[in-house]
MARVOMI-708897 format. One line per field, with one value per residue (C-alpha): x, y, z. Coordinates in steps of 0.02 Angstrom, whole numbers, plus 50000, padded with zeros to 5 digits. Each point is the difference from the previous one (the first is absolute). Example, Ala and Ser with C-alpha at 12.3 -4.5 7.8 and 13.67 -1.06 7.14 Angstrom:
# MARVOMI-708897
east 50615  50069
north 49775  50172
up 50390  49967
# end
This chain:
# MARVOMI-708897
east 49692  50099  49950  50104  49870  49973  49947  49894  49917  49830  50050  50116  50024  50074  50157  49999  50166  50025  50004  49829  49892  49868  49863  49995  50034  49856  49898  50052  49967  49836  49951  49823  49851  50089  50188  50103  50144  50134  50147  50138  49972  50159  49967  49816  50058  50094  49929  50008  49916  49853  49984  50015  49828  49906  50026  49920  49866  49940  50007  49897  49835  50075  50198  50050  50153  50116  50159  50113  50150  50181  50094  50019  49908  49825  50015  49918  49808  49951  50017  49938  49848  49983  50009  49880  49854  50031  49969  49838  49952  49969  49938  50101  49954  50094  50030  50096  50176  50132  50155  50144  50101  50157  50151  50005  49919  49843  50021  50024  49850  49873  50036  49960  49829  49952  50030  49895  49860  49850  50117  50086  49980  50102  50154  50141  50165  50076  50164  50089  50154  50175  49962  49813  50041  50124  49938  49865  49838  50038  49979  49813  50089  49892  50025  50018  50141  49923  50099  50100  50083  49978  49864  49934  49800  49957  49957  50038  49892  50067  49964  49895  50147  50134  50018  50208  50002  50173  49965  49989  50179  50037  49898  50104  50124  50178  49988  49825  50075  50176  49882  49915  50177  50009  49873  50078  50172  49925  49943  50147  50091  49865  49967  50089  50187  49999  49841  50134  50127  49891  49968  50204  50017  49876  49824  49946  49998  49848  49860  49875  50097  50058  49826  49936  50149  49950  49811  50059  50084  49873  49871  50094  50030  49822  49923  50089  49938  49867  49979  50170  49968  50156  50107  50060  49928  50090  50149  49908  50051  50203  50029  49820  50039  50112  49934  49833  50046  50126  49868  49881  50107  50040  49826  49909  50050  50185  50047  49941  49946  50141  50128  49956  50011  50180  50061  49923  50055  50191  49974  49916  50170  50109  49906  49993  50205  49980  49872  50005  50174  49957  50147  50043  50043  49829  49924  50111  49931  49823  50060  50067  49846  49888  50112  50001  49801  50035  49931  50068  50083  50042  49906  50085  49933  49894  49966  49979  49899  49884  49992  49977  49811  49952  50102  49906  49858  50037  49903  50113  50039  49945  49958  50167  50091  50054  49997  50125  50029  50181  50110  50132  50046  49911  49848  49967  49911  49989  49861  50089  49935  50179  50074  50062  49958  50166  50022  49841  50083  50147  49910  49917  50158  50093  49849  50000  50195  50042  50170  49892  49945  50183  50022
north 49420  50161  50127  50143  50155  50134  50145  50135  50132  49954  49831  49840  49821  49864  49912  49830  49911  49790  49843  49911  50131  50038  49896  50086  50168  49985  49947  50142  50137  49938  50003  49988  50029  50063  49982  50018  49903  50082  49883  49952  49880  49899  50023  49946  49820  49969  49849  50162  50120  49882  49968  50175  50035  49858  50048  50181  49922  49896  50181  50105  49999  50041  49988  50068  49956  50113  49920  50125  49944  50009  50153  50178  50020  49953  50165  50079  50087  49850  49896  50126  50013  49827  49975  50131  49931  49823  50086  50093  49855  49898  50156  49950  50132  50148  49892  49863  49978  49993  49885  50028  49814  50030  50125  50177  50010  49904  50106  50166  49964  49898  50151  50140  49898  49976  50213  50033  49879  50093  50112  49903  49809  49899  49923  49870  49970  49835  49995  49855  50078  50062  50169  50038  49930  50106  50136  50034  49919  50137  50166  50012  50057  49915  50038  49966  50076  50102  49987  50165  49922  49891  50012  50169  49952  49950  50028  49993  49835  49941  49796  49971  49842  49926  49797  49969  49802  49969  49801  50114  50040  49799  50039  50125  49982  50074  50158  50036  49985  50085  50160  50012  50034  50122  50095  49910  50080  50174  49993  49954  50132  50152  49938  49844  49977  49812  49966  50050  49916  49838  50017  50021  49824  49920  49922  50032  49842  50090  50054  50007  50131  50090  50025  50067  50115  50094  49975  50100  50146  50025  49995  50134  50105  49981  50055  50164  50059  49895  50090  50089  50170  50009  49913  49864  49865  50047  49929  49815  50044  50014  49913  50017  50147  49946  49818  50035  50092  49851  49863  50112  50049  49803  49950  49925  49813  50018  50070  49933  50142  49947  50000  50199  50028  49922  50094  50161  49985  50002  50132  50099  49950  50090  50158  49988  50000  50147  50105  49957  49917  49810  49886  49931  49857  50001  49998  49859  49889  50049  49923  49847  49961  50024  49891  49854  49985  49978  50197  50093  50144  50073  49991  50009  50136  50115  50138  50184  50080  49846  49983  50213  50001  49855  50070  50173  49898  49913  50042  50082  50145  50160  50159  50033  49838  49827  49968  49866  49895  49992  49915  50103  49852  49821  50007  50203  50055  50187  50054  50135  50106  50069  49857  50070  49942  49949  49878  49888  50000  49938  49893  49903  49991  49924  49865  49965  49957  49804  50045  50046  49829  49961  50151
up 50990  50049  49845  49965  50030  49866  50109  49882  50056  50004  49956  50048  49943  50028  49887  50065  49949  50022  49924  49962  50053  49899  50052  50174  49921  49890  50170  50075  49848  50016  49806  49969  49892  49817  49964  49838  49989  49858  49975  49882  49885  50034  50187  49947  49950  50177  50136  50131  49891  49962  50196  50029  49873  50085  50141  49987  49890  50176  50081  49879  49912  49839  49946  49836  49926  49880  49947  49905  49877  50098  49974  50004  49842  50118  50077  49836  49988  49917  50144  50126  49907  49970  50217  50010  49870  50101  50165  49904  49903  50159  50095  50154  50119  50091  50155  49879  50043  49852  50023  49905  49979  49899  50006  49979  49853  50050  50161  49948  49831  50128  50110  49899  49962  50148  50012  49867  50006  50079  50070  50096  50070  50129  49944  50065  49942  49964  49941  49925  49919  50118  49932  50043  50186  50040  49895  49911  50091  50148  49988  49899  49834  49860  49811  49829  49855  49844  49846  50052  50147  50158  50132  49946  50037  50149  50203  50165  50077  50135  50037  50143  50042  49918  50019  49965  49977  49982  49932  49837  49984  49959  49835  49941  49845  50043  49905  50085  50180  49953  49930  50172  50081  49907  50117  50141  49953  49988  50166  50062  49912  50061  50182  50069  49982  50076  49872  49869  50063  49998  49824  49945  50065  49862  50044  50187  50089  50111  49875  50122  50104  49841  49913  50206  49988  49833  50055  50134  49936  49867  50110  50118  49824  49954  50177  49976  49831  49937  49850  49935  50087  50098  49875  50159  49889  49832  50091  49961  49810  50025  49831  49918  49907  49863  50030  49959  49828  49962  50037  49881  49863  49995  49994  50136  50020  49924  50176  50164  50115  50147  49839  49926  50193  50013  49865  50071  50159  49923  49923  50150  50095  49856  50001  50217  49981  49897  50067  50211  49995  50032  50022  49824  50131  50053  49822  49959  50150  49935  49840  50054  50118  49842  49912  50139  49962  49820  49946  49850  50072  49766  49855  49806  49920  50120  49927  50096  49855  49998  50184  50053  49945  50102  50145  49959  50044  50176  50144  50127  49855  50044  49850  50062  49900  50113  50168  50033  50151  50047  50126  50095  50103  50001  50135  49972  49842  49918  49858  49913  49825  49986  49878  49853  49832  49962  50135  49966  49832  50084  50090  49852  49923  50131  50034  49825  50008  49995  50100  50149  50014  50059  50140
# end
């Protein structure tokens, strides 16, 4: 293995990328004595996943096992403190190690328990969607959405590794993997023009070199503000902003997260030609490349008045009003507070126009 290193201060780990890897990656994580295994039901009922299980079962004393419906909707209280009373319930111990075996949602929920459960245990990452590979099982964000909007409770916790099998990619439907490019788009569009220009040709013939490219930069991003204090690491949510109110206002499930993202990520182009003078050639490449993974780039009938409060709500807004993150040029990123009103107005509008589909 060559792992991409997330260098913290205070702490590092290892993101170990490959095909068939897991058995030697578990060897090497060395779990022991208690462990927690969280995963997604439908990930649950996979050959690999049941291996995976037995497998830490042979290495522990005791192995609990949490499996939580698919979706967004699992990142609810309900679920959090239904991982929690499991952990309790079978008094695994503050050295137990909690394994999160799903996508982003098992990830960023199994995450947040393993946070909060006697302050704080050991976790690992295992991540068997597009999305939470190149995304969200780096970086030690871990969460869950309230009924007022997305991922407002939750803490920083980082992983202690993160195990990338990439055999789990063959499992995926088509609108799971074309969701992950979504991320892999953005990160070609804040950091890495040849990324980007990967992704405008359709599917990447190289995954493996694709998902170590975004591992990469968001490992880079992360190591340089951990914890949102310099506001480097809002640049990771160049589309989030609008997406996360559309995928909310929607309802969780009606939207995949990579789709809101797609859509937000137009719309974050419209208001960069606006307010930092991005090439409207520019924005229309970002379109097409979203496009050529089968993303939404509109959506009939957004709504500004219904989307505003959940906006209102995101977590790069300041008591001063939004904070978005805007492209002058693809590769170089701005976070400005100076966008007028009018122009996210504008914005909505034009990404809920059907004719856009066609530019």
């Amino acid at each position: 293995m060559n792992p991409v290193m997330v260098q913290l201060e205070g702490h590092a780990y290892a993101v170990d990328i490959g095909k068939g890897i897991l058995g030697s990656w578990l060897e090497r994580v060395r779990v022991s004595g208690h462990a927690a295994v969280v995963v997604d039901e439908a990930v649950a009922a996979l050959p690999a996943a049941r291996a995976f299980v037995d497998s830490v079962r042979s290495r522990t004393d005791k192995c609990v096992v949490v499996a939580v419906p698919s979706g967004e909707g699992s990142k609810s209280l309900g679920q959090f403190g239904r991982i929690l009373s499991a952990l309790a319930g079978q008094a695994l111990s503050r050295s137990a190690t909690v394994i999160a075996l799903g996508g982003g949602v098992v990830g960023d929920l199994a995450g947040f328990a393993a946070a909060a459960y006697l302050r704080g245990v050991r976790f690992l990452q295992v991540p068997t969607t597009l999305l939470a590979m190149v995304d969200s099982s780096v970086g030690g964000k871990t969460g869950i959405n309230l009924p007022e909007g997305k991922n407002l409770a939750g803490a920083f916790h980082q992983p202690d590794a993160v195990g990338i099998d990439l055999d789990w990619l063959d499992t995926l439907p088509p609108r799971e993997f074309a969701a992950g490019m979504a991320e892999v788009v953005k990160y070609g569009v804040i950091r890495d023009p040849q990324l980007f220009a990967q992704c405008e040709q359709g599917r990447p013939q190289n995954l493996s070199a694709v998902v170590r490219r975004c591992v990469e930069i968001k490992a880079e991003i992360v190591a340089g503000d951990e914890k949102e204090t310099t506001g480097l690491r809002a640049v990771l949510n160049f589309g989030h902003t609008l997406g996360h109110a559309i995928e909310q206002s929607a309802g969780y499930g009606e939207l995949l997260h990579g789709e809101a993202v797609a859509i937000g990520m137009n719309a974050a182009c419209f208001l960069s030609e606006k307010v930092c003078g991005l090439d409207p050639a520019a924005s229309g490449r970002v379109r097409r490349a979203l496009r050529a993974q089968g993303l939404p780039v509109v959506r009939a009938g957004l709504d500004y008045e219904v989307l505003a409060p959940a906006m209102g709500r995101d977590k790069k807004a300041t008591s001063r009003g939004l904070r978005w993150v805007l492209c002058p040029q693809l590769g170089i990123t701005e976070l400005r507070g100076d966008v007028d009103e009018r122009l996210v107005r504008d914005a909505v509008a034009f990404c809920a126009d059907e004719g856009v589909r066609a530019v």
